[in-house]
C-alpha positions as CSV (number, residue, x, y, z in Angstrom):
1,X,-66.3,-167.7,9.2
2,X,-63.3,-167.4,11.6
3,X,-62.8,-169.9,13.9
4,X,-60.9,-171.5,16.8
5,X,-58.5,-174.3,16.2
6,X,-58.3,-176.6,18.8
7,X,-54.9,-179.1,19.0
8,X,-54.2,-181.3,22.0
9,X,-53.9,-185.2,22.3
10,X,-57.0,-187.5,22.3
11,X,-57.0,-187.1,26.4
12,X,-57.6,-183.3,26.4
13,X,-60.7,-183.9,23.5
14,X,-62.3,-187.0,24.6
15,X,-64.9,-186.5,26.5
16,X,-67.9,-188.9,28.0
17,X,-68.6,-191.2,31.4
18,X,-65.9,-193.8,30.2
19,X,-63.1,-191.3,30.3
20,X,-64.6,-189.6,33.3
21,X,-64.7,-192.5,35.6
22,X,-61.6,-193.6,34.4
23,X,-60.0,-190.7,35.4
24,X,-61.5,-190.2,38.5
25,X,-60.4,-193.3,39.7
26,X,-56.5,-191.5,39.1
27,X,-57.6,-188.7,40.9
28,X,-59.0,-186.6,38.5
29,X,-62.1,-186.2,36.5
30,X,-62.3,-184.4,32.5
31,X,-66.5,-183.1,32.4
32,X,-68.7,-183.4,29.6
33,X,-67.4,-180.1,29.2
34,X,-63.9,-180.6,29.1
35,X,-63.5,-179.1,32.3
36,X,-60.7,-180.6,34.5
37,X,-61.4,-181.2,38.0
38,X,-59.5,-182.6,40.7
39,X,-61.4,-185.3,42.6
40,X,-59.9,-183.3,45.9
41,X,-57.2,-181.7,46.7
42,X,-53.9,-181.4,47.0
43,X,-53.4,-179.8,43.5
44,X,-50.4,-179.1,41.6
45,X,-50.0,-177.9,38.4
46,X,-47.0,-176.7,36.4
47,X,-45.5,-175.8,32.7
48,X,-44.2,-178.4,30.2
49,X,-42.9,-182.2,30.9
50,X,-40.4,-181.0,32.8
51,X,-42.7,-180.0,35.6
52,X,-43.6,-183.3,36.3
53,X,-41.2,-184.1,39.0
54,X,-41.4,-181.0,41.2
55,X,-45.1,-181.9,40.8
56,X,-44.1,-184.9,42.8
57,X,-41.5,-182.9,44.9
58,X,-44.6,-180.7,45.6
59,X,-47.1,-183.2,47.0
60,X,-44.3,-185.5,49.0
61,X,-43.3,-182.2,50.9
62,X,-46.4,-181.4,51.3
63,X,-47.8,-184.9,52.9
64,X,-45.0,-184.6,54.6
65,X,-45.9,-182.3,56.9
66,X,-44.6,-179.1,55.4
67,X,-46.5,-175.4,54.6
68,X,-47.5,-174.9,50.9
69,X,-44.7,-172.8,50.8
70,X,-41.9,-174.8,51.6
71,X,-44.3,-177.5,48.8
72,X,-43.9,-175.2,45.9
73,X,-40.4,-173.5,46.5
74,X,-39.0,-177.2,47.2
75,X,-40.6,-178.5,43.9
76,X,-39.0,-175.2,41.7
77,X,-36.0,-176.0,43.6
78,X,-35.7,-179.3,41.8
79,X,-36.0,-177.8,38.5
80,X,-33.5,-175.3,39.2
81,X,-31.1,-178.0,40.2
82,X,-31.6,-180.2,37.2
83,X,-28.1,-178.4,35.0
84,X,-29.3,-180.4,31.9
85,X,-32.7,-178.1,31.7
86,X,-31.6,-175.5,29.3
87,X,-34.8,-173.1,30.5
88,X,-34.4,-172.9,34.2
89,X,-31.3,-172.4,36.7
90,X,-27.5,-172.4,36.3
91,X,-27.7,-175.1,33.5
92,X,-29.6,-172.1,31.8
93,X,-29.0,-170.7,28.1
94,X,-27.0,-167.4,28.9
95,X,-27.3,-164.0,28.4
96,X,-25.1,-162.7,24.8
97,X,-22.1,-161.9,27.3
98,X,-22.0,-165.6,28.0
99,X,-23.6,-165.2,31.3
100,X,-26.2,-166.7,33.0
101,X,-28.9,-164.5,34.4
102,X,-31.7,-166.0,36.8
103,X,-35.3,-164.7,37.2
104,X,-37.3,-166.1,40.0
105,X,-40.6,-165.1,42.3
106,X,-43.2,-167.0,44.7
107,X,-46.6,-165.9,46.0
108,X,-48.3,-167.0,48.9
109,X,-51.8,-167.2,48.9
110,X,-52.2,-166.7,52.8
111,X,-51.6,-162.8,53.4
112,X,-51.3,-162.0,49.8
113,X,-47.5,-161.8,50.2
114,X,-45.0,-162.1,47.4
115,X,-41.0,-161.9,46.7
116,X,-39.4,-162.0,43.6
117,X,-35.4,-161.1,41.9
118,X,-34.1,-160.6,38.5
119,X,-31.0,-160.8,36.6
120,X,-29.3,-163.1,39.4
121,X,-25.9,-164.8,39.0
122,X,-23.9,-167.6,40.3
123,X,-26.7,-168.4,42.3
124,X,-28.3,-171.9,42.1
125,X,-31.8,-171.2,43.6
126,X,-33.4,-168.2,43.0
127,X,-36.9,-169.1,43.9
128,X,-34.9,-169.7,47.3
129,X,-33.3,-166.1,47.4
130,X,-37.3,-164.8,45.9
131,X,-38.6,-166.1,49.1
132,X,-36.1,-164.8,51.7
133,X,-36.8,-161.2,50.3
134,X,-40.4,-161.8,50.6
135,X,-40.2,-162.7,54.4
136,X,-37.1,-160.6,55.5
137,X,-37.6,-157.6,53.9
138,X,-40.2,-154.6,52.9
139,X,-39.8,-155.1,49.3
140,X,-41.5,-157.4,46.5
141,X,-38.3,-157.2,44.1
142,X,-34.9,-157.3,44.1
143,X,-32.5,-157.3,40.8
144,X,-29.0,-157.7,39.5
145,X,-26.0,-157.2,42.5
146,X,-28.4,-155.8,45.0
147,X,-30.5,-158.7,44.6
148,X,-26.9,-160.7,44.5
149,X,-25.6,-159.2,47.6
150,X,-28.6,-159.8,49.3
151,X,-28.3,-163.5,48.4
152,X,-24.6,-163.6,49.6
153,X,-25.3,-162.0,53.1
154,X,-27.1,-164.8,53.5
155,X,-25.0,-167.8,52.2
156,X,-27.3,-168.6,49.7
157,X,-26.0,-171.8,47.7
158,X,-24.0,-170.8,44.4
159,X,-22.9,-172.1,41.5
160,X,-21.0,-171.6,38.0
161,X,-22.2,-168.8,36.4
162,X,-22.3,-170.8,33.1
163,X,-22.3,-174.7,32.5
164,X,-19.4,-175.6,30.5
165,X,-21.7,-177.1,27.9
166,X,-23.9,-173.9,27.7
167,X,-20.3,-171.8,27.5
168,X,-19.4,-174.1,24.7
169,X,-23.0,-173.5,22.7
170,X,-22.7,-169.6,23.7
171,X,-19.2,-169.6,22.0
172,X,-20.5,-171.1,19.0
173,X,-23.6,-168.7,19.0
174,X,-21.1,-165.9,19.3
175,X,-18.9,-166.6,16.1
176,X,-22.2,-167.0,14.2
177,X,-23.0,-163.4,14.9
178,X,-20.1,-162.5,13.0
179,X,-21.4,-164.1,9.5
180,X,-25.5,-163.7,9.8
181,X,-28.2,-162.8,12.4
182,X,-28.8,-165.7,14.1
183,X,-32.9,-166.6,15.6
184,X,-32.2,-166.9,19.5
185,X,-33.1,-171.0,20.6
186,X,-36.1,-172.2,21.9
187,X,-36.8,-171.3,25.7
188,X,-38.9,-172.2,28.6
189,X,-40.2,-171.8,32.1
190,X,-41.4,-173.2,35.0
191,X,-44.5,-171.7,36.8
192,X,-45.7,-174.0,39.6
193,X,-49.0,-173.9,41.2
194,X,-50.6,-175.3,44.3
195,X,-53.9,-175.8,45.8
196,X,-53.7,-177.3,49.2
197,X,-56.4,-179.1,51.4
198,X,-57.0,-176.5,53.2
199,X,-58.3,-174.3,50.0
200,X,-54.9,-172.6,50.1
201,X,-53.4,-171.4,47.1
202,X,-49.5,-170.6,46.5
203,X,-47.2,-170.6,43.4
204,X,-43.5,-169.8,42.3
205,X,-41.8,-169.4,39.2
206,X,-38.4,-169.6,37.9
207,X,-36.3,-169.0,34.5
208,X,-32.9,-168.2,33.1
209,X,-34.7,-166.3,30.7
210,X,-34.7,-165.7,26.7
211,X,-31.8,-167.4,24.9
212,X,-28.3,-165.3,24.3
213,X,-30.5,-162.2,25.8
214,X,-29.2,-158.4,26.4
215,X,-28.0,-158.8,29.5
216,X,-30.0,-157.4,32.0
217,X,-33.5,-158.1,30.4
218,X,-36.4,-159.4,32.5
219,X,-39.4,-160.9,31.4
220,X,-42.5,-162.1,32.9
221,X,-41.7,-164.8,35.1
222,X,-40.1,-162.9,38.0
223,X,-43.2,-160.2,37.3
224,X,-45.9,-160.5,40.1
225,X,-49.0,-160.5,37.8
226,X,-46.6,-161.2,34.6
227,X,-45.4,-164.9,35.0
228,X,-47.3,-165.6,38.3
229,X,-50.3,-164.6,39.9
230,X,-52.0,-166.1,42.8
231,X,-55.3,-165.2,44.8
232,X,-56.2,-167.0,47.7
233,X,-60.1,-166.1,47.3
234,X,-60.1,-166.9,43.3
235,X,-57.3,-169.0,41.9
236,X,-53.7,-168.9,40.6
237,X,-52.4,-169.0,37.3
238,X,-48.8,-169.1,36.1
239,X,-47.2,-168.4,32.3
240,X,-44.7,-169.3,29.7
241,X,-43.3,-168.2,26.5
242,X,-42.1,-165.2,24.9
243,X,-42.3,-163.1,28.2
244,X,-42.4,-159.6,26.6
245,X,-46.1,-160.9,24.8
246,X,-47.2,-161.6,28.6
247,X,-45.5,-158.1,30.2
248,X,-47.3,-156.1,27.9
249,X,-50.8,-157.2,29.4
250,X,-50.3,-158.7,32.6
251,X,-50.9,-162.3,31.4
252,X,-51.5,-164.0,34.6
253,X,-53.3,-161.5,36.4
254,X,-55.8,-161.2,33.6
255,X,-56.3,-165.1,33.6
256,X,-57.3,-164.9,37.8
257,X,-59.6,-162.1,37.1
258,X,-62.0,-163.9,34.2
259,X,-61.6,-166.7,37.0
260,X,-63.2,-163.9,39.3
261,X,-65.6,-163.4,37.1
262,X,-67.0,-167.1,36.7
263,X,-64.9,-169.0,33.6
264,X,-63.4,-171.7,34.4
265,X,-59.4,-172.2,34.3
266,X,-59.1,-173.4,31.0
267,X,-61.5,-170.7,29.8
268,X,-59.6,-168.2,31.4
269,X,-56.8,-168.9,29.6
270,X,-58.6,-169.2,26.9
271,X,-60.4,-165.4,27.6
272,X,-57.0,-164.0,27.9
273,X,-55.7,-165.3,24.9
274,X,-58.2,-163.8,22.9
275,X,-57.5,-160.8,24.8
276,X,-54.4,-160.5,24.0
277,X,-54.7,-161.4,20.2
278,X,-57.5,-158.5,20.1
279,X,-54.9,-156.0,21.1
280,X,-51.4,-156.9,19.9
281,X,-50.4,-156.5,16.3
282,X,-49.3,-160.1,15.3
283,X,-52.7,-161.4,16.5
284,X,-52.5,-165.0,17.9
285,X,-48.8,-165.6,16.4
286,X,-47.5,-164.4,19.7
287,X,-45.9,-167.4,21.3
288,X,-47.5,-167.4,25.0
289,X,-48.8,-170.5,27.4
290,X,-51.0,-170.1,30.6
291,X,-52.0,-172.4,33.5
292,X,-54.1,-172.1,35.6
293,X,-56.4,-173.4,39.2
294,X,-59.0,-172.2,40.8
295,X,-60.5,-172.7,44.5
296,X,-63.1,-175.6,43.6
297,X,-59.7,-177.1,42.3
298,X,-60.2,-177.0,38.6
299,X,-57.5,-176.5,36.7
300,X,-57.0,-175.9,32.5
301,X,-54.0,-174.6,30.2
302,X,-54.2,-173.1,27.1
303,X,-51.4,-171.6,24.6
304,X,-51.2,-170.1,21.0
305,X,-50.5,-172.2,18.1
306,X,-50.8,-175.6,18.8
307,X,-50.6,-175.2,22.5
308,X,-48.3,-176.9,24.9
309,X,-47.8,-179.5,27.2
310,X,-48.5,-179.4,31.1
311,X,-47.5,-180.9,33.9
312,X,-50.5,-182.0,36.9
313,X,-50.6,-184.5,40.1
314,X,-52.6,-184.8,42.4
315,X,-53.4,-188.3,44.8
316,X,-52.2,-191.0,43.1
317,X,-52.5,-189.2,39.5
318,X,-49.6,-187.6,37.9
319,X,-49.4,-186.7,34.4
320,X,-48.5,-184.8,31.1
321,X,-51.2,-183.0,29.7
322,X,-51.5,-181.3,26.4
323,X,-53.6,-177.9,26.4
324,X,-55.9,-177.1,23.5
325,X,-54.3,-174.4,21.3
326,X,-55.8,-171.2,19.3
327,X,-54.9,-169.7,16.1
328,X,-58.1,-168.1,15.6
329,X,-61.2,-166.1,16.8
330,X,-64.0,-168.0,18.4
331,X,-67.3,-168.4,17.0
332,X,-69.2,-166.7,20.1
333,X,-68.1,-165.8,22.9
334,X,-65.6,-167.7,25.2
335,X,-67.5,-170.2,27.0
336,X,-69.6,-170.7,24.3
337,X,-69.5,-172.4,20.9
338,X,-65.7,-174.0,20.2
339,X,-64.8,-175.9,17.1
């Protein structure tokens, strides 16, 4: 009989009073369910260890007095500024012309707004530049020089458009070409979510995109409804991964709506996944992460394979979580019986 395969540490399994008061005294509380639930709000959530400090970049500009906005674009920013993250800003793996490309967007919960660019160079924040076309202008997108000139019309900070190191291991990936066909490296993103006191909901997301890519590609992240999807009345949820295997299905959208529809956020992802493995050809082998919150500020991940690890703080708590991951079909129906 097919089943689901489950894989996460001994904090995303365990379940019981014990760890749920313990928790609760961090600042958040694991059900019998394995439902994660905030003991109140402010929320943050975000992909892989990495997202840990912006979490905390999140909340201190938050309690400090600033909009949810400034919160989440200020937490990305810090990502983006970190040059020895090969996965997000100029420090970035480059394109296979040895130059890096930047995808950013944000979302604001309030007003349903949204602002996002693609294919960005030279620029260090793009998250930054997502935002200003969001508020300034009558578009939701921007790409490549238009997207570029719009930044520099603006004095938008810029930087190298590769890292010597990364021009070094581009050079390297270059001359390998020549003798075999060489598997692009390993990549990441960050998505960033927030749930505020006030029941406001906002995210942004930022990535230099696939290893050694053809220049010019775009994935999910700068994608409203790709790599980042937030709705104020529902939730938000936020991807990473091979971004083609979220494009082709509108990942993060899909997660908010089984949200809409009752599951929790960890079932959500869960829903989706299955989704998605019930319509694309390779099944479950397709390399793709979700997070996710929702408005009573419960908040779950979930990835193929083995899953992934997540980043969440909230109060006093801030930790690295890892998500349950799937290889198979459920037994029943989502929500229902899990092995």
């Amino acid at each position: 009989m097919a089943r689901r395969t489950f894989v996460g540490s001994s904090l995303a399994t365990l379940v019981g009073a014990g760890l749920t008061g313990a928790n609760s005294a961090l600042g958040e509380t694991q059900m019998p369910s394995g439902e994660r639930l905030a003991s109140k709000p402010p929320l943050v959530i975000s992909t892989w260890p990495f997202g840990k400090p912006p979490n905390e970049r999140t909340l201190a500009v938050l309690k400090g007095g600033a909009s949810g906005l400034d919160a989440v674009e200020q937490g990305v920013r810090l990502a983006e500024a970190d040059l020895t993250n090969p996965s997000v800003g100029l420090g970035g793996i480059p394109a296979a012309n040895g130059v890096v490309q930047l995808d950013a967007c944000i979302m604001s919960g309030p007003g349903h707004k949204a602002g996002s660019v693609a294919a960005v160079e030279g620029f260090s924040h793009p998250v930054s530049i997502a935002r200003r076309v969001m508020e300034e202008t009558r578009h939701v997108m921007l790409v490549g020089e238009g997207a570029a000139r719009f930044a520099r019309e603006r004095g938008m900070q810029t930087g190298p458009k590769v890292t010597p190191g990364q021009k070094a291991a581009w050079e390297n990936w270059r001359k390998a070409q020549d003798k075999e066909k060489k598997k692009a490296p390993n990549h990441d993103t960050i998505a960033l979510l927030l749930l505020t006191q006030s029941g406001d909901l906002f995210g942004a997301c930022s990535t230099s995109g696939w290893g050694y890519k053809t220049p010019g590609r775009v994935g999910d992240s700068p994608i409203i409804g790709g790599g980042l999807y937030v709705d104020n009345t529902v939730g938000a949820a936020g991807a990473t991964g091979i971004g083609e295997n979220v494009l082709r299905y509108c990942g993060s959208f899909l997660v908010v709506e089984f949200m809409r529809q009752g599951l929790s956020p960890q079932d959500a992802c869960l829903a989706t996944l299955d989704r998605i493995a019930s319509l694309d050809p390779k099944g479950y082998d397709l390399s793709i992460n979700f997070i996710a919150v929702d408005k009573k500020g419960r908040y779950g991940a979930a990835g193929t394979g083995s899953g992934f690890q997540y980043s969440v703080a909230c109060d006093a708590y801030s930790n690295i979580l890892q998500s349950p991951g799937v290889t198979t079909k459920p037994i029943g129906p989502v929500g229902g019986n899990r092995l």
